[in-house]
C-alpha positions in Angstrom: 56.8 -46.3 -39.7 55.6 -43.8 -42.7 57.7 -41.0 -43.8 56.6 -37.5 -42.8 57.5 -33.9 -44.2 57.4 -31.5 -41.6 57.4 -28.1 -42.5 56.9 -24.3 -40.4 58.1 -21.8 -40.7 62.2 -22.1 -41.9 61.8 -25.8 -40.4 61.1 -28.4 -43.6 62.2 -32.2 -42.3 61.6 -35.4 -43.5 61.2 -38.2 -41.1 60.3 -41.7 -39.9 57.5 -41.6 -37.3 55.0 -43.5 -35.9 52.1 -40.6 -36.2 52.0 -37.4 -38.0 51.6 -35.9 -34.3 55.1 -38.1 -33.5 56.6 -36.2 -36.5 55.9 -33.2 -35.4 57.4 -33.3 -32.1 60.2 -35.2 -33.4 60.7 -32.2 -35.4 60.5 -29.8 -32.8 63.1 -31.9 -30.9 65.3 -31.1 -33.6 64.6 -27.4 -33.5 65.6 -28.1 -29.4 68.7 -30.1 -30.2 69.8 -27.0 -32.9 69.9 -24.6 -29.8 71.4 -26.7 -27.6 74.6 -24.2 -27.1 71.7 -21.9 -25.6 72.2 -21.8 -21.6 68.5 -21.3 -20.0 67.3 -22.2 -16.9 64.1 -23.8 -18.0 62.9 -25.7 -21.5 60.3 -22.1 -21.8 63.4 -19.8 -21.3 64.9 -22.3 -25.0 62.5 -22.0 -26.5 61.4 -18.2 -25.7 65.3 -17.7 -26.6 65.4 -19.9 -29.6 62.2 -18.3 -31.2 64.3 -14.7 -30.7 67.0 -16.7 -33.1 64.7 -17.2 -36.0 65.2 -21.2 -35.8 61.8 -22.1 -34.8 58.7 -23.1 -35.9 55.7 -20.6 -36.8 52.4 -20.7 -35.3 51.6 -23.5 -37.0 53.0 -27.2 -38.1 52.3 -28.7 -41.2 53.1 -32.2 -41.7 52.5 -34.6 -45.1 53.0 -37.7 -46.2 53.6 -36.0 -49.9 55.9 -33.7 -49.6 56.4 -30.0 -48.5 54.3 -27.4 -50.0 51.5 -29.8 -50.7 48.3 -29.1 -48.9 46.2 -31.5 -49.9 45.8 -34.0 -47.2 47.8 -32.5 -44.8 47.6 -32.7 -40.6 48.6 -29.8 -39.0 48.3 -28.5 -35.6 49.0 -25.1 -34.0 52.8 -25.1 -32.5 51.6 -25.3 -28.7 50.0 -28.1 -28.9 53.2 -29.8 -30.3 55.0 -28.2 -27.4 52.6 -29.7 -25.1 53.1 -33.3 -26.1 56.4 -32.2 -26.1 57.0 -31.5 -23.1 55.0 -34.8 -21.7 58.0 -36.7 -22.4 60.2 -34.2 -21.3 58.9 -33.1 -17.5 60.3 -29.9 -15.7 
């Protein structure tokens, strides 16, 4: 597995992954995981009320193998689509 910085927003991570995309949602898991005191009904209503907190990603994920702040080979992706492949391993 590489190492991957993840950065949006006031997210920056560093972790093992099997694919930038992987880091990414492993990432956003942890964004999940920090608001897990947050009671909602459905995963939307967490993150709808976790975005209201400030401890979410922006509208878009940048992840390197180089470090954070680097843009120079960078993937990035727009935050739904990280919420989508999120949310295929983690069904209503």
């Amino acid at each position: 597995m590489a190492k991957y910085y993840v950065e949006s927003g006031p997210v920056q991570l560093v972790l093992a992954a099997e694919s930038p995309l992987a880091a990414a949602v492993k990432a956003f898991q942890w964004t999940c995981d920090r608001q897990a005191e947050i009671l909602a009904e459905s995963p939307l209503d967490h993150v709808q009320q976790a975005d209201e907190l400030g401890v979410q990603f922006d509208d878009v994920v940048f992840v390197n193998e180089r470090g954070f702040g680097r843009f120079e080979a960078v993937w990035h992706a727009e935050t739904v689509d990280i919420l989508e492949a999120w949310m295929a391993n983690h069904p209503l």
